[in-house]
C-alpha positions as CSV (number, residue, x, y, z in Angstrom):
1,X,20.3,-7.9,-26.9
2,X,16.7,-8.2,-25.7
3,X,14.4,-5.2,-25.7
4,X,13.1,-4.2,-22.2
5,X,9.5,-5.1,-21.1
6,X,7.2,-2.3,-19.9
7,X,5.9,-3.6,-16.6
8,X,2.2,-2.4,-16.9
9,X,1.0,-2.2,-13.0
10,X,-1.7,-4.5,-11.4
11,X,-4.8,-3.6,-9.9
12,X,-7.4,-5.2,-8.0
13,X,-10.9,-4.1,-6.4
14,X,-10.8,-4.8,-2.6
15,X,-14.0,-4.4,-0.6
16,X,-13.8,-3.8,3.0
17,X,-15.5,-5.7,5.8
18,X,-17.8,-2.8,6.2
19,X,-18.2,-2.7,2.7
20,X,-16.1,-0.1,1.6
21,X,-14.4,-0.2,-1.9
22,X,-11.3,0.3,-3.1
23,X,-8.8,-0.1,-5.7
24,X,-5.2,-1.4,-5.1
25,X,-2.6,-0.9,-7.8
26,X,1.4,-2.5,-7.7
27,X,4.5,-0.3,-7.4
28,X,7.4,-1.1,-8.9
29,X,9.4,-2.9,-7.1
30,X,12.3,-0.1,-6.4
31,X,9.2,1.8,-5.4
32,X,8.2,-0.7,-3.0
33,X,11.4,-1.5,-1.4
34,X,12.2,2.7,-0.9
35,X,8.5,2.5,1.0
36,X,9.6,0.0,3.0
37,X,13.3,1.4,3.5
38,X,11.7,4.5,4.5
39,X,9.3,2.8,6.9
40,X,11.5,0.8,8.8
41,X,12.5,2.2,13.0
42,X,16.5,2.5,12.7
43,X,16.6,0.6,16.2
44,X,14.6,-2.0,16.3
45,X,15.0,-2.7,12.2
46,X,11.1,-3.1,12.5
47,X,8.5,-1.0,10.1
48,X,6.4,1.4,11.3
49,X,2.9,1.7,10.7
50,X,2.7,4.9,11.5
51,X,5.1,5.4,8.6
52,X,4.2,2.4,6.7
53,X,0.5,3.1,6.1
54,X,0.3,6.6,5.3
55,X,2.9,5.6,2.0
56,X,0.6,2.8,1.2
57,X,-2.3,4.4,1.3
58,X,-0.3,6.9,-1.3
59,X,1.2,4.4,-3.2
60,X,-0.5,1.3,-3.2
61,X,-4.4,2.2,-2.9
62,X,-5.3,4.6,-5.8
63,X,-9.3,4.6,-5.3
64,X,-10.3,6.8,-3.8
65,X,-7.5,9.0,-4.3
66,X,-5.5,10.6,-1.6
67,X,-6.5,8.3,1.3
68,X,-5.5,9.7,4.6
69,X,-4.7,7.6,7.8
70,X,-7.1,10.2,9.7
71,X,-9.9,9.6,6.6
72,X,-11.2,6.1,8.7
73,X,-13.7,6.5,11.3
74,X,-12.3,3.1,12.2
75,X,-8.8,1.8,12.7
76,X,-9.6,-1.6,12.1
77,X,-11.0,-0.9,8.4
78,X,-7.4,1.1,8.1
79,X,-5.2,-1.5,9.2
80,X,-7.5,-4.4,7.1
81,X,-6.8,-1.9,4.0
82,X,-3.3,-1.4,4.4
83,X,-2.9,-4.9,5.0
84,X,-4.6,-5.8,2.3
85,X,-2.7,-3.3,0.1
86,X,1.0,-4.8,1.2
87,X,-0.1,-8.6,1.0
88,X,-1.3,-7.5,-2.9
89,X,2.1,-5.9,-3.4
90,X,4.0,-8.3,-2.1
91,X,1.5,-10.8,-4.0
């Protein structure tokens, strides 16, 4: 019987084209797939972002802390960060 491993969670810095920082940090992966369960439109089996990047910004980018959608003056910074924090989950 092998003892189970303590996943220890990533992180890594992410700086924005407008020079914003952040930090990113995984989820596990039950965390992850509930996120993405929860995100998804029942008819079209597609996520939505309007779901989708309010729980990552949550889950996934811990610096600064408590990240709103609304908190970006611009959408495209929001939608690089968010993209940024699912390709480094998914990573």
């Amino acid at each position: 019987m092998s003892e189970k491993t303590v996943r220890k969670p990533k992180q890594k810095e992410f700086t924005s084209s407008q020079g914003n920082k952040y930090v990113l940090q995984t989820v596990p992966n039950s965390k992850y797939l509930e996120i993405m369960d929860e995100s998804v439109v029942k008819d079209n089996g597609q996520p939505s972002i309007s779901i989708l990047y309010p729980k990552l910004l949550e889950h996934v980018v811990v610096q600064p802390n408590g990240l709103k959608v609304d908190d970006f003056d611009d959408f495209s910074e929001l939608r690089e960060v968010c993209e940024a924090a699912l390709k480094f989950q998914q990573s």
